[in-house]
C-alpha angles and dihedrals in degrees: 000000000000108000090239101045085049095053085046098056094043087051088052089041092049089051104036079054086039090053088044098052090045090049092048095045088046103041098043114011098040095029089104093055102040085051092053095051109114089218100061106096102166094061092055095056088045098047089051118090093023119121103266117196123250121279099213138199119197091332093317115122107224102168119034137147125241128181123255134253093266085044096238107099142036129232134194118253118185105200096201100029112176096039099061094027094111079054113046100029105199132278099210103184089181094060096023096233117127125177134180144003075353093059091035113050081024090140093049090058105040084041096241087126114110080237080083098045095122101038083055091045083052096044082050094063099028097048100225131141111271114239137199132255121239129241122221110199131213094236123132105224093206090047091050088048101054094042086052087056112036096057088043112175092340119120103253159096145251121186106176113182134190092248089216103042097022094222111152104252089179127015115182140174113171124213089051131161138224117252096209084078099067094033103059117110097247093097096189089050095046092050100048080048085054088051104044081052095053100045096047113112089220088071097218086176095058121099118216102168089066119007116348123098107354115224143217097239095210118194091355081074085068099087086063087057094053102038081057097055089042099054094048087058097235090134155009114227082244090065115113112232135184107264099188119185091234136017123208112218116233112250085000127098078206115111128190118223132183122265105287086007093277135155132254112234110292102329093272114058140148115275084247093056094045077049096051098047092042095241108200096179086064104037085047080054090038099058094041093052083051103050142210105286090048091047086049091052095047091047103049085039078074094050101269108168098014129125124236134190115185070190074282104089111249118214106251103243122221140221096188123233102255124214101195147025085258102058090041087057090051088044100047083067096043104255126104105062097330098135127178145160126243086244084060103049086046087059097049087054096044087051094057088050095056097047101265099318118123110207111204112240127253124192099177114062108182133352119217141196114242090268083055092245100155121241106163140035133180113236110217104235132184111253095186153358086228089170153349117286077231089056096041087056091046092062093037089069099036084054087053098064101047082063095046104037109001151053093321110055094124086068094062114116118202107265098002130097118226125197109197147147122223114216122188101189115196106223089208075242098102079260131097136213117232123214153170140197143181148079139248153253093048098207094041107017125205113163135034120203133193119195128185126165115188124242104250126196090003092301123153110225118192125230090219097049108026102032106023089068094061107040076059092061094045088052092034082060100051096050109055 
């Protein structure tokens, strides 16, 4: 063979394999991140009105595809709409929005994840349709459903978590919304829906439980404060401290008072008792003794500033960096510019049930082909030594008797033991927040829950009387 002819054939040889291997690496190994681009807009419109696989829950399908009326197309239909909203999010192919667990784990469910290599390789030779895999979540339905209920048409939020998995047993945003609204193949109405949503004062698209509007936690903060107090070794929960009424702030002419101006006990009382009865004249003391840079540590040690994705994104909370004795006070009970999410404050709580150890939180456990064959499983990890056994049990303890003698009775369930921690955050509104936070049961915990409802009209909700109920009925739930 001429020199030339040969160079020229090996040339050819080296780019028709070089085009192979880039097809093959673009259209299979980076397909689910091509598809998740934002800016990819030709892969959404494709990827809208195929048939996506089922986003279940214990066996429910609440997320599924059905054609259309012409028989072309597919459309989402969401069975139970309201109630797993804050879940599924929407995929509206008529107006080209998708949220949630639908934008998300969009390449599980149209079946573009390398999790469906092979099922695409096959579609490829045998000329079918590809389809997409199906999600099984970790939610609880008896746990949704009493956390749906119980907030009602309240603004709020309820996170519950498996203290030793982390899986997401309840996930909760009210007022929520339902999705068929936005997926029906009427596009104008669908579109005027998306709108009257969107422009409701209420905010039904918002999701609190997650990332949404960030709170001050108020008194449920507490349990960082303490933590914090507890880990340096300044105290037992059995030491005697100074529980004044009010507290003058130094350099300040700003004082700090108990909630309704009360006492605390007689002046003198264990840390436990000052705990139980949500003291804020000792925790205010108590933060600043301890300082900022202990506050911070204890704080990110929970997972402060961090970023989460459940795979669904968590708003990153905050313990601010203070610049005086003042504004620690106010932080160390979780006002000035202390800001969490309900998922947060469930996780604090979850840590202290499983003896320090702060599992991360999964939403999706498994992912299966259409014929339900697993392929993929989600593997509970630790995220984070957050505090001591030793500690863990301290404030076990400490949460079991706010529930038995002190500000959270109303979250006490018959024969089980509750451990919990009551919050009432002012909104600087006039309103306050009311949560709750904690897991039962107490001496073999299971599950974790965070409530918040929000304060409405300038009204000021209690922890003890608004959110502690209903952490009761979504434990209540789990545990039966």
């Amino acid at each position: 063979m001429n020199p030339q002819i040969r160079k020229l054939t090996v040339a050819m040889a080296i780019m028709i394999v070089s085009l192979l291997v880039m097809a093959t690496y673009v259209q299979f190994w980076r397909a689910p991140e091509l598809s998740n681009d934002a800016r990819n807009r030709r892969d959404t419109y494709q990827s809208w009105g195929q048939d996506r696989g089922p986003i279940i829950v214990d066996g429910t399908e609440i997320a599924l595809s059905e054609k259309n009326q012409a028989g072309d197309r597919y459309h989402r239909v969401y069975p139970e709409g309201p109630l797993y909203a804050a879940v599924t999010g929407y995929s509206a192919e008529r107006i080209h929005v998708s949220t949630g667990l639908e934008r998300v784990a969009a390449s599980e469910l149209d079946g573009s994840s390398n999790t469906f290599f092979a099922q695409r390789i096959k579609a490829m030779f045998t000329g079918k349709d590809p389809q997409g895999g199906a999600i099984q979540l970790t939610l609880n339905p008896q746990m949704q459903k009493a956390a749906f209920a119980a907030l009602g048409d309240r603004r709020g939020a309820v996170v519950a978590l498996d203290v030793k998995t982390g899986a997401i047993k309840a996930l909760v945003s009210t007022p929520s919304f339902d999705p068929n609204l936005l997926t029906m193949e009427d596009g104008k109405t669908a579109q005027t829906n998306l709108e009257t949503l969107q422009d409701d004062p209420r905010a039904p698209l918002v999701n609190r439980a997650i990332s949404g509007n960030r709170y001050p936690p108020g008194s449920v903060f507490k349990i960082v404060t303490a933590a914090a107090a507890l880990q340096a070794n300044d105290l037992s929960p059995e030491t005697v401290i100074d529980a004044p009424r009010e507290l003058q702030l130094p350099g300040s002419t700003a004082t700090i008072k108990n909630d309704g101006g009360a006492a605390c006990g007689s002046g003198t009382v264990p840390f436990k008792e000052a705990f139980a009865r949500s003291c804020n004249t000792v925790f205010a003391q108590m933060s600043m003794d301890l300082g900022q840079a202990a506050m911070q540590k204890q704080a990110a040690d929970f997972g402060f500033g961090e970023d989460l994705a459940t795979p669904l994104a968590v708003t990153p909370s905050i313990f601010p960096d203070t610049k005086s004795a003042p504004q620690l006070a106010q932080s160390g009970i979780g006002q000035f510019e202390v800001q969490v999410t309900p998922m947060q404050v469930a996780l604090i709580s979850a840590a202290v049930a499983n003896q320090g150890k702060m599992m991360y939180p999964y939403l999706i456990e498994s992912t299966a082909d259409r014929d339900l064959v697993v392929r993929a499983k989600t593997a509970p990890r630790v995220w984070k030594q957050a505090i001591s056994p030793q500690v863990a049990q301290q404030l076990t303890n400490m949460m079991v008797e706010v529930v038995n003698s002190g500000t959270g009775k109303r979250a006490a369930i018959k024969g089980i033991q509750v451990a919990g921690k009551t919050g009432t955050a002012e909104t600087g509104r006039g309103g306050a927040h009311a949560w709750f936070t904690g897991f039962a049961p107490a001496g073999d915990p299971r599950y974790a829950v965070a409530v918040i409802v929000e304060s409405e009209d300038g009204k000021a909700f209690h922890g003890g009387q608004v959110a502690a109920p209903i952490a009761a009925e979504v434990l209540k739930a789990g545990l039966r």
